[in-house]
C-alpha positions as CSV (number, residue, x, y, z in Angstrom):
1,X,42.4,-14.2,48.8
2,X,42.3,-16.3,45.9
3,X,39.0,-18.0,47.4
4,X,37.6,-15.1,48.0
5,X,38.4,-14.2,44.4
6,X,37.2,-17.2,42.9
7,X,33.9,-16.7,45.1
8,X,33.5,-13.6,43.6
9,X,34.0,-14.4,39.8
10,X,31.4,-16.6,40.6
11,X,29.3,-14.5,41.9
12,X,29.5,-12.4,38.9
13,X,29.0,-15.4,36.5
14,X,26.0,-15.7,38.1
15,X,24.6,-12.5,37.9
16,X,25.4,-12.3,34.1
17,X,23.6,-15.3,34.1
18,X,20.4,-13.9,35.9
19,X,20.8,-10.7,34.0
20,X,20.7,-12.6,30.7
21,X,17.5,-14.9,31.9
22,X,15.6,-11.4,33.0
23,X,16.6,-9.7,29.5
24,X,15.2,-12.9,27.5
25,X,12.2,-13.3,29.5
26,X,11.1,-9.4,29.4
27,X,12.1,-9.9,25.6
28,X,9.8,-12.8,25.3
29,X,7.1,-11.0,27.3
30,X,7.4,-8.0,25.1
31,X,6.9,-10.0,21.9
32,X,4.5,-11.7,22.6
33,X,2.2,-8.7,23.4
34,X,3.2,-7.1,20.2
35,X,2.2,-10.4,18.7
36,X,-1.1,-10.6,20.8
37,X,-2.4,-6.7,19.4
38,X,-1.5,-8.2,15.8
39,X,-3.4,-11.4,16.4
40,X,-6.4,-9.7,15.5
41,X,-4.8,-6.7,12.7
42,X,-2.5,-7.7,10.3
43,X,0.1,-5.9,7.8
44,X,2.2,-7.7,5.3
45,X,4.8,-4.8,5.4
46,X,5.4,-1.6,6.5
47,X,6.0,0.4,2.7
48,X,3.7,3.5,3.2
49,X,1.6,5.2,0.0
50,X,0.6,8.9,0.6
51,X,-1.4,11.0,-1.0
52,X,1.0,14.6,-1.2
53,X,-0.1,18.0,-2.0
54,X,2.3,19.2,-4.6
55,X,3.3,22.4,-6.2
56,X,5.6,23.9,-3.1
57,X,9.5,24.2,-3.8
58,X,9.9,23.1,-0.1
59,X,6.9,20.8,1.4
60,X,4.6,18.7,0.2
61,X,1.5,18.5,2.3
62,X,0.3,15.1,3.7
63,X,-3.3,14.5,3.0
64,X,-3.8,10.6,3.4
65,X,-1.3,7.8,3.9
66,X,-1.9,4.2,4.2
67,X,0.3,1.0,3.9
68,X,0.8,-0.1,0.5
69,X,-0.1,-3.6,1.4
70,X,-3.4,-2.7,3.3
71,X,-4.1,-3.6,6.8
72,X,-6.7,-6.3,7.6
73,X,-8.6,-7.7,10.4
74,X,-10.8,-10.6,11.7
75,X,-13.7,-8.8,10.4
76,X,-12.8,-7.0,7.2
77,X,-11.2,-10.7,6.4
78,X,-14.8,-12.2,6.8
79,X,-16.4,-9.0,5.2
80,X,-14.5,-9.2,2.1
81,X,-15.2,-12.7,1.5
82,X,-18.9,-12.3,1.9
83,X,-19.4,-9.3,-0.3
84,X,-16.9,-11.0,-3.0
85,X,-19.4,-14.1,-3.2
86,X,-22.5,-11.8,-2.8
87,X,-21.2,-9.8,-6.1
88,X,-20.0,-12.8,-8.0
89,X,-24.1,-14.3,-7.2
90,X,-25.2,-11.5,-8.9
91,X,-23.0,-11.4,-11.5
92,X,-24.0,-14.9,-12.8
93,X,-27.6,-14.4,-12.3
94,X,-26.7,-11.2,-14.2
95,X,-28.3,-8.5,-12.4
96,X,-25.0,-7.1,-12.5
97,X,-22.1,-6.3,-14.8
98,X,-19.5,-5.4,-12.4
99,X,-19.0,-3.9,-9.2
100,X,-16.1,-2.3,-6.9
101,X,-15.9,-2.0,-2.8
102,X,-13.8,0.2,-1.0
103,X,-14.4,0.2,2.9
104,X,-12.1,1.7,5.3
105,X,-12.7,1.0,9.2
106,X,-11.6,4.1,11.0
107,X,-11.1,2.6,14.1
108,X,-8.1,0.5,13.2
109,X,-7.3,1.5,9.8
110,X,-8.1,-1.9,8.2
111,X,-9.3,-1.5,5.2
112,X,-11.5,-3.3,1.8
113,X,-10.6,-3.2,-2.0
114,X,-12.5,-5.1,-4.4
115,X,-12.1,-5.1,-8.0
116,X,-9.5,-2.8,-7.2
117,X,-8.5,-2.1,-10.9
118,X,-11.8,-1.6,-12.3
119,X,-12.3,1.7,-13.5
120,X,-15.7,3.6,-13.3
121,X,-17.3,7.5,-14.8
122,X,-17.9,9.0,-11.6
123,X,-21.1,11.3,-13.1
124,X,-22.2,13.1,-10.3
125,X,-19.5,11.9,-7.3
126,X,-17.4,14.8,-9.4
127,X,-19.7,17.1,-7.2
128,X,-17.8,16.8,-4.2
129,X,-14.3,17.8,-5.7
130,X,-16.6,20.7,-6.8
131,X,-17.7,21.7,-3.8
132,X,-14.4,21.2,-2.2
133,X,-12.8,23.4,-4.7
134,X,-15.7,26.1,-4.2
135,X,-15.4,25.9,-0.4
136,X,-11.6,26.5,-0.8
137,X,-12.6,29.9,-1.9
138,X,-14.0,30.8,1.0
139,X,-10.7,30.1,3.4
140,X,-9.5,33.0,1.6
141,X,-12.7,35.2,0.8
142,X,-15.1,35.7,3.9
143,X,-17.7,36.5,2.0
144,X,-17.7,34.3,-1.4
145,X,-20.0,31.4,0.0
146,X,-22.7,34.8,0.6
147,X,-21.5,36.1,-3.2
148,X,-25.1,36.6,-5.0
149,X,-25.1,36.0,-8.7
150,X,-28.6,35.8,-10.9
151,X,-28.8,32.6,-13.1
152,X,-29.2,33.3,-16.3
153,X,-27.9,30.2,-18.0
154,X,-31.1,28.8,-20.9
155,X,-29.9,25.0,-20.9
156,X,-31.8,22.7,-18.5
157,X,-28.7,20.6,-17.5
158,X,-31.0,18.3,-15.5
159,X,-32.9,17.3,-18.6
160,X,-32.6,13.4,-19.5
161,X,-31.3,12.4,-16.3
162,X,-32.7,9.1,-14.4
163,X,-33.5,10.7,-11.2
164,X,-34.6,14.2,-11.1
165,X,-33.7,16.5,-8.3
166,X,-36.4,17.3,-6.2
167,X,-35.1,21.3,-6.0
168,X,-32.9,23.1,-8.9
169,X,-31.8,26.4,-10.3
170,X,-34.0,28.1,-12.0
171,X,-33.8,30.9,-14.8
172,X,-34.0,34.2,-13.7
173,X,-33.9,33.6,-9.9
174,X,-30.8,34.4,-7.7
175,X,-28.9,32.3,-5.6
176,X,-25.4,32.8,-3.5
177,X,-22.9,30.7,-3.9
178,X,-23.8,28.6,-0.5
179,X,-27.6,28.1,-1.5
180,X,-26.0,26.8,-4.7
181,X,-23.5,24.0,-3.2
182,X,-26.5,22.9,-1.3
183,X,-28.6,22.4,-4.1
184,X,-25.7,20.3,-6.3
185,X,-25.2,18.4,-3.3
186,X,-28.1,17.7,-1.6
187,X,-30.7,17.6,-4.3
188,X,-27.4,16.7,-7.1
189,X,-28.7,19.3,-9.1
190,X,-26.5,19.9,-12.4
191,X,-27.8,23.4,-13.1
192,X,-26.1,24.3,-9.8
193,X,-23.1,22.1,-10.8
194,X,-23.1,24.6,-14.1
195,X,-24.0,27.6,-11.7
196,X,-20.6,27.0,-10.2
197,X,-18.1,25.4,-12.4
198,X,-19.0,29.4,-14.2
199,X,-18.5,31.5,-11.5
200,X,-15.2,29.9,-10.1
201,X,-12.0,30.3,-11.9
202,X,-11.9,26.5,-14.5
203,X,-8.0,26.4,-13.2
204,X,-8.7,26.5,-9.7
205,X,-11.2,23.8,-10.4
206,X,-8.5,21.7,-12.7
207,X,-6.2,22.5,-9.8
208,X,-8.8,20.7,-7.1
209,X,-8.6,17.8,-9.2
210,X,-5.3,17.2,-10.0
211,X,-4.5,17.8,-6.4
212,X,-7.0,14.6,-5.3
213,X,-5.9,12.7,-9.1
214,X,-8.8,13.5,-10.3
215,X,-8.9,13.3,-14.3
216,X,-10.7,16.5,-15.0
217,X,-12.9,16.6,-18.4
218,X,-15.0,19.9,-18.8
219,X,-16.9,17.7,-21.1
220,X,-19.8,16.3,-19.6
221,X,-20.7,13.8,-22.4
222,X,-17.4,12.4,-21.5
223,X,-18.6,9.4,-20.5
224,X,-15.2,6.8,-20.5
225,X,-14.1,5.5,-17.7
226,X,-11.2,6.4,-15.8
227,X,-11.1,6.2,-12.2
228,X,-11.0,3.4,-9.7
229,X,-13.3,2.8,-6.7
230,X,-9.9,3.7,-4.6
231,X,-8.8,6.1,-5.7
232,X,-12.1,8.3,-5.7
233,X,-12.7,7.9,-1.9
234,X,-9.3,10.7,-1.2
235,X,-12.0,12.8,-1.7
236,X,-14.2,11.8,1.3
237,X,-11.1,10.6,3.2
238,X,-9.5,14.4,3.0
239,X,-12.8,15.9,4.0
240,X,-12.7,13.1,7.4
241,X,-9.3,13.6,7.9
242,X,-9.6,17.4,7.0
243,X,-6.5,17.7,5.6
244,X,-7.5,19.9,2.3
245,X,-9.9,22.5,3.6
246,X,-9.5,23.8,7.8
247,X,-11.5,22.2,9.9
248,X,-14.4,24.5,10.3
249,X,-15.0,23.7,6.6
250,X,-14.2,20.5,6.1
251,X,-16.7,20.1,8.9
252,X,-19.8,22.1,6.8
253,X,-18.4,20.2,3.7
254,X,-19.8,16.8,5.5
255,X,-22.5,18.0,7.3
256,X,-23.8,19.4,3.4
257,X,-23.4,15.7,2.2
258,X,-25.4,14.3,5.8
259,X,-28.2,16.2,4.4
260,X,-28.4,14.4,0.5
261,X,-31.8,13.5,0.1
262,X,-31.3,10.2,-2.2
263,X,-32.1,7.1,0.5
264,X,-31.9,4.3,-2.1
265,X,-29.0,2.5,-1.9
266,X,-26.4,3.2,0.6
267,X,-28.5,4.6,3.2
268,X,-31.5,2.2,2.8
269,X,-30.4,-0.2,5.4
270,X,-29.2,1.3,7.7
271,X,-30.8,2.7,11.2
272,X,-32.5,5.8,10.6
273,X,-30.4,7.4,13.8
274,X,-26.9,6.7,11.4
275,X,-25.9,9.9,9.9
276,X,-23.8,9.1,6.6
277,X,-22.4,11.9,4.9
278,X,-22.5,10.6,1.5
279,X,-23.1,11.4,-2.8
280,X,-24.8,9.1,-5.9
281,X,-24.0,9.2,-9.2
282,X,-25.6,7.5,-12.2
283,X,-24.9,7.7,-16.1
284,X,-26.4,5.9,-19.0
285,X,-24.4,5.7,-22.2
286,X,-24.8,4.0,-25.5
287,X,-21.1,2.6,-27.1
288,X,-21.8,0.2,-29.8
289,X,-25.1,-0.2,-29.3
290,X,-25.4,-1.4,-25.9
291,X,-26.3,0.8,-23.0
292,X,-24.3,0.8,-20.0
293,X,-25.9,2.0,-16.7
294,X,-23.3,3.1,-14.0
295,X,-24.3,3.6,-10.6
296,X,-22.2,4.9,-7.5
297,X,-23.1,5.8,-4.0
298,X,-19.9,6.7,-2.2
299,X,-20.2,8.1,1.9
300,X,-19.0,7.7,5.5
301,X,-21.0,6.0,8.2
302,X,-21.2,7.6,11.3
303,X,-21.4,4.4,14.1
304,X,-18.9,4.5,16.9
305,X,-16.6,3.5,14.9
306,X,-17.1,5.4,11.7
307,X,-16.2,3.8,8.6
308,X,-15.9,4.8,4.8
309,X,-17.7,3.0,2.1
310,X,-17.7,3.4,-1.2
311,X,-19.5,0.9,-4.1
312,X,-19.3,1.4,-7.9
313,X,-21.5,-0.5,-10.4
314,X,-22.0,-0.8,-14.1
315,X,-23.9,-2.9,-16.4
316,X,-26.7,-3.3,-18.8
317,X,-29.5,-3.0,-16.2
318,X,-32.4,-1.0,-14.9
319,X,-31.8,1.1,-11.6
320,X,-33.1,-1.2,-9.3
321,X,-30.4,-3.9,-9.3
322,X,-27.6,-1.7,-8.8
323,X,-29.8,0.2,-5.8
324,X,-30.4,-3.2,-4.2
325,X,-26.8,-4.8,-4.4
326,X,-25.3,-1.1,-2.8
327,X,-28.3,-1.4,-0.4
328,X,-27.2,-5.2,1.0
329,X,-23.8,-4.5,0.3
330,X,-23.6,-1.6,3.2
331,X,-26.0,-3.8,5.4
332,X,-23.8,-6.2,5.4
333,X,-20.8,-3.8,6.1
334,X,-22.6,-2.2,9.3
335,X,-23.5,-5.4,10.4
336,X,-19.6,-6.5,10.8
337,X,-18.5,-3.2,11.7
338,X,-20.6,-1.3,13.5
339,X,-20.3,-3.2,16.9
């Protein structure tokens, strides 16, 4: 008997021994496939930054989260470094002042942020909060985007301007409140822009902003800046995620900004089979003395594996340079991402 018990115990030893091998290796095994997906896509840390819809006593509505230390990958890594000497180039031979990239790769999250702190006037990217805002209307009112009003507003808001918009409101004519968020976006006509911002309630408007931290200024001559290259994109990135407005208008809300007819900078290199649903804005002002020319041209780029892109500029320059860096910059950003 006490054989057999001594048999036994070590028996037993050696299945706690076996069970302990098995446990290690299918730890080991496990590991290192959780190291093998991360290889490729890495995160510093796990400390989340959301964007929250506020005013509720009990919820607060999730409309875009991301790590706070962002997630990167083999080719964002690579992309980054390229577009950081590209802008520095440019820069010294001073065709440029400054310039700002965000780019977030949909497929994996990985995302871009150059000259992260750099703050920009949006000028006419404040269109799409607009629209947003407008379209918000019409989850609750069936018939406000068909709502006809006549224009009757003297100014010509479009006078001055760099680029002209090939189709605007005119005095006298009416227009319903769809045909008018078609014309500020697709032809960025600031009559329309006007047309709007007077026919919705200003605190709804405020409200849109505040909601995507938006500074809102209903002065348009307001020309400091105040917003980073970051933080504007929340308002494509709600729109993609369609988080702010259902889905049916978030969906109408990008197929408007597919059909902007400005092909200079951030469409210019690209296939002519890519949709991007995208908005430009430019501003000249004069502080000091010196004129500062701001050009933006924020959008999403509809490859198989769609990808956001946003690029802010300033300096004391003519159009072209600005067009041309934004023009290269998102070649280079379809080249690494789009396959």
């Amino acid at each position: 008997m006490l054989y057999i018990g001594f048999v036994m115990g070590i028996s037993k030893i050696r299945k706690n021994k076996i069970f302990s091998i098995i446990t290690i290796l299918v730890f080991g095994i496990g590991l290192g496939f959780i190291m093998g997906i991360n290889s490729n896509l890495n995160q510093k840390d796990n400390l989340m930054r959301s964007l929250r819809l506020e005013g509720y006593n009990f919820i607060r509505p999730l409309l875009a989260c991301e790590t706070e230390t962002a997630i990167t990958s083999e080719k964002t890594d690579i992309l980054k470094k390229n577009i950081e000497e590209y802008i520095s180039s440019e820069k010294s031979k001073g065709n440029i002042g400054n310039a700002s990239v965000y780019i977030r790769n949909y497929k994996d999250g990985s995302s871009i942020n150059i000259n992260s702190e750099e703050e920009y006037y949006p000028a006419s990217l404040n269109k799409i909060p607009v629209m947003i805002a407008t379209l918000q209307m019409a989850q609750t009112d069936k018939n406000f985007l068909g709502k006809k009003i006549v224009y009757k507003d003297t100014t010509d808001y479009n006078k001055g301007i760099e680029i002209q918009p090939e189709k605007f409101l005119k005095l006298g004519e009416t227009y319903s409140i769809a045909e008018a968020i078609e014309y500020m976006i697709k032809y960025s006509d600031n009559n329309a822009f006007v047309f709007l911002t007077q026919n919705v309630d200003i605190n709804h408007y405020k409200k849109i902003f505040s909601d995507l931290k938006i500074p809102y200024s209903a002065d348009t001559k307001d020309h400091e800046d105040y917003i980073t290259v970051k933080d504007f994109s929340y308002s494509l990135r709600v729109l993609f995620n369609a988080t702010y407005l259902n889905k049916e208008l978030s969906e109408k809300a990008l197929e408007i900004l597919s059909e902007v007819n400005y092909k200079d900078a951030l469409v210019a290199s690209l296939p002519k089979d890519i949709q991007v649903s995208h908005k430009f804005g430019i501003t000249t002002t004069n502080k000091g003395g010196v004129s500062k020319e701001e050009l933006h041209d924020c959008g999403i780029v509809y490859t198989d594996t769609p990808y956001l892109i946003c690029v802010m500029t300033k300096g004391n320059i003519n159009i072209q340079n600005p067009q041309n860096l934004i023009k290269n910059i998102s070649a280079m950003a379809y080249n690494q991402l789009s396959y």
